[in-house]
N, C-alpha and C positions, 0 to 999 in steps of 0.2 A: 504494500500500500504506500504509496505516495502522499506524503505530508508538507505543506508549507509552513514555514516560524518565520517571526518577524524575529530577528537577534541581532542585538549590536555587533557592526565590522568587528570593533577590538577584540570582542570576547570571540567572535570566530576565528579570528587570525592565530588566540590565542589557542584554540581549540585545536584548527589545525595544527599550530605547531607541537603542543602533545601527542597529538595521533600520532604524527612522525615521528618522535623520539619513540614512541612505543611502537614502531611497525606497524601500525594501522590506517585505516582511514576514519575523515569526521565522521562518515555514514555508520561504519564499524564501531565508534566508539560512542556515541548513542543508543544502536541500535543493544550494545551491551548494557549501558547504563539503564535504559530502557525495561530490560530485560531482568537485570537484575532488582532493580525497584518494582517491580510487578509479583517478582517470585516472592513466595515465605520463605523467610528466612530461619534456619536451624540453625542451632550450638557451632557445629560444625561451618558453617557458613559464616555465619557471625565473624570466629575464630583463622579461616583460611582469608580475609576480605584484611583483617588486622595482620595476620602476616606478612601480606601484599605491603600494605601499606608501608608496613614496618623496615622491609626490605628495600625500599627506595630511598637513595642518600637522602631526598631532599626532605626528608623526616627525621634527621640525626643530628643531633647537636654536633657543633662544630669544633666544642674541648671534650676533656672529659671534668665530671662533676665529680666531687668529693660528698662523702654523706651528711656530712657538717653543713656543706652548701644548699643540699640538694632541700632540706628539714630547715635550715635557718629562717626565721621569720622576724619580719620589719618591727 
């Protein structure tokens, strides 16, 4: 099925340029997202979606934290 969205240039420009860093296309990575926000989600699901995540640098802090630091409050 064929759909139209009104979406701002930037955020597609930025869309597609995630697709391509992950080997996909815009169409592909909607049609996942898509897909995934429709299904139910189980334990299992939940927990492989946070390894994903987890797994991509740009989710990693850039030092490492001490436990002093990490618990320290203003």
């Amino acid at each position: 099925m064929n759909v139209t969205f009104s979406i701002d240039e930037q955020v597609i420009a930025e869309a597609r340029r995630i697709a391509a860093s992950r080997g996909t296309s815009l169409d592909q990575l909607v049609r996942d997202y898509l897909h995934d926000l429709t299904r139910t989600d189980d334990a299992e699901a939940v927990l492989a979606r946070l390894d994903a995540l987890w797994a991509e640098e740009t989710h990693r802090s850039k030092c490492s934290w001490t436990r002093e630091e990490v618990h320290r409050r203003p």
